[in-house]
N, C-alpha and C positions, 0 to 999 in steps of 0.2 A: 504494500500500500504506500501513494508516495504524499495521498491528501486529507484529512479531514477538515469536513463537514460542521459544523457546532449549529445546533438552535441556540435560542437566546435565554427565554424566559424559561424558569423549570430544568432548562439543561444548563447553565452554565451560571444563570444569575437568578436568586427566588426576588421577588416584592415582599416589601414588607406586608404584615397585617394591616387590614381594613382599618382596626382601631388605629393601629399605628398613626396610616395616611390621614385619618381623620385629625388626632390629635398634632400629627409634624403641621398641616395643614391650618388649624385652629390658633396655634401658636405664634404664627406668623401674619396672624390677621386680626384685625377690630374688632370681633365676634366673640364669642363665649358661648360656651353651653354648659349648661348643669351636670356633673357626672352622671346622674342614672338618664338625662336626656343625650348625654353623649355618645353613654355604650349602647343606649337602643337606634339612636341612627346609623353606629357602624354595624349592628345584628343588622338594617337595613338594606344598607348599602352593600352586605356581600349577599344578601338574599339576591336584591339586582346585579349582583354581577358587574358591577360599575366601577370596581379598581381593574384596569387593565393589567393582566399576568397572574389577576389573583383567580377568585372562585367564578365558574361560569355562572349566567346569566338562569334562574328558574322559572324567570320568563322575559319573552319579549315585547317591550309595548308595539302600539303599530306603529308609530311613528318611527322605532329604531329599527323593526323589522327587514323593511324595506331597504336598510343597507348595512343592513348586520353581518349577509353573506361577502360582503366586498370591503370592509370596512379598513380592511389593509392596505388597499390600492390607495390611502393618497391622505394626507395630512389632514385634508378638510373632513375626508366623511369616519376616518377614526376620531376625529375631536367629537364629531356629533351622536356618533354610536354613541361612547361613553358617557360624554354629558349628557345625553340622552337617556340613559339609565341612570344615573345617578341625580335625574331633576325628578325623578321617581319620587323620590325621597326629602319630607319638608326640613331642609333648611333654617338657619338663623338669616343669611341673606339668600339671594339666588346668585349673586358671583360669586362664593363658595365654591360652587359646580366648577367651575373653570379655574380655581384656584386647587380645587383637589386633582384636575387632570392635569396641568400644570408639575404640581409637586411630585406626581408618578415618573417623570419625566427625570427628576434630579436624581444625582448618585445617591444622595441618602436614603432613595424611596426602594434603592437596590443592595444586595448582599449576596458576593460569590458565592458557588458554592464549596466548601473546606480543600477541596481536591482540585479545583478550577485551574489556582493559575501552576503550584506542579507538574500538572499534567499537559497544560500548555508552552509550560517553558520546557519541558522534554523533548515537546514534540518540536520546537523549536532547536533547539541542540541538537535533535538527531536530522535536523533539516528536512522533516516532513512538513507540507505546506498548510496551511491551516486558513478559514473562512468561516465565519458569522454568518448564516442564512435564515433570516428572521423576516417572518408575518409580523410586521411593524407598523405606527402609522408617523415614527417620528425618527428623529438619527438618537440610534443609543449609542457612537462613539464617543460623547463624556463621559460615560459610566465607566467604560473598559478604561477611558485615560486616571481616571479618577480613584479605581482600585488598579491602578497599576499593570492591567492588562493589556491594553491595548501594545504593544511591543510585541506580544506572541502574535498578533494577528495579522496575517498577509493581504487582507481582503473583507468589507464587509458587503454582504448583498441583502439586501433590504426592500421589502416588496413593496413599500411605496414610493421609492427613487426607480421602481420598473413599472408598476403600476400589474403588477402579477404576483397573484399568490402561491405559498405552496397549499397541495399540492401537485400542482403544474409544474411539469419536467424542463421547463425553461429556465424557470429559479435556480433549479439546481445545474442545468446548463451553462449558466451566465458564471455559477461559481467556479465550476472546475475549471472552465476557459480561463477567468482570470487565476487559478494556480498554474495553469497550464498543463492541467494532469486529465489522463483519461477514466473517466466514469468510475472504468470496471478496476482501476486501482484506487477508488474513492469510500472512504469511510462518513458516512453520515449521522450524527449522532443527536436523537431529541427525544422528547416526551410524549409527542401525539402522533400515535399508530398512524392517521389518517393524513396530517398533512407530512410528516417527515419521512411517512414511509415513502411517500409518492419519489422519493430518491431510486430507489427500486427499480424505478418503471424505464431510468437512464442508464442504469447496470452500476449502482452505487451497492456496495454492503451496508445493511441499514443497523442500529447498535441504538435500543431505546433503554431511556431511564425513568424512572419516574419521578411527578411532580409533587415532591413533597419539602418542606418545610425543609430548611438548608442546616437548621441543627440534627433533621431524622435524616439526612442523607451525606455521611460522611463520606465515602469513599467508591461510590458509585459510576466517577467516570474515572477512573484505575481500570479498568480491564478493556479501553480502549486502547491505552499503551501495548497490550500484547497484541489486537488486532492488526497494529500497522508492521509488528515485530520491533517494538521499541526498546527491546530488553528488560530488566530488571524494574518495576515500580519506584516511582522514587519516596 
């Protein structure tokens, strides 16, 4: 193998909690809520699904419906998915809504996972080439710059700087081209069967983990090192 692959969210970097974003959010604003009013709009807000990377959506109003499926293709209609679900939910102001999509957005609203950049700085020493291919609707290279990752990464492809999501075999076409490696020595690594596997479909080897909370998942992307033949774990 001479490349991988990396998703974003869930595979490489978790969101914080709901409560979290509410209160990083609340803090930095003119507003206040009451503790037992605060922890019930964040049991809200992850019922809608309205922190982007966190808990999916248990329902969709019609208004977000309607670009729910595309919502990655393009800065504007991710900003309105989101706020869109999360205006679900009443507020102390209604700019709140856009000041909590906002702060999803900052490095503090993210947290590697324990094994992330080891495993990336390996694969970087044994000069295997490496790419970010995220269903996104915004640029997350501050984050990578911000916990120090950004150095392992040769490339990031980003489905709304293409305006395609995964998963469609183009995403992942546009990545290996710019490592310059072929498919079928491509290692793909994410959390959702459905868009990351769509890797597959271009003759990638697909290697999923799952999406869980970045203290439950210590050492999960370790056994991609031996997929490429990268030797010993570091």
């Amino acid at each position: 193998m001479t490349a991988v692959l990396f998703d974003f969210s869930g595979t490489l970097f978790r969101v914080e909690s709901t409560e979290s974003w509410l209160r990083g959010t609340l803090a930095e604003a003119p507003w206040d809520l009451p503790e037992a009013e605060l922890l019930e709009a964040a049991r809200a807000l992850e019922v809608m699904g309205a922190l982007p990377g966190g808990a999916p959506p248990s329902w969709l109003p019609e208004e977000v419906a309607s670009v729910w499926g595309v919502r990655d293709t393009s800065e504007e209609l991710h900003r309105a998915a989101y706020t869109g679900l999360s205006r679900q939910v009443r507020l102390p102001d209604d700019r709140l809504h856009d000041l909590l999509y906002d702060r999803h957005m900052t490095p503090a609203a993210w947290a590697p996972y324990p094994d992330a950049a080891d495993v990336l700085r390996t694969l970087r020493e044994r000069g295997v080439g490496v790419a970010v291919v995220s269903n996104i609707g915004w640029d997350l290279r501050p984050v990578f710059r911000a916990h120090g990752l950004d150095p392992y990464v040769d490339a990031y492809i980003l489905s709304f700087e293409h305006g395609v999501q995964k998963p469609d075999r183009r995403l992942f076409t546009v990545a290996c081209e710019a490592l310059g490696a072929d498919p079928r020595d491509v290692v793909m690594v994410g959390d959702s069967r459905r868009a990351d596997g769509g890797a597959a479909a271009l003759g990638c080897t697909v290697h999923f983990v799952d999406h869980l909370p970045a203290t439950e998942r210590p050492d999960a992307l370790l056994p991609v090192l031996d997929l490429v033949g990268c030797g010993p774990r570091p």
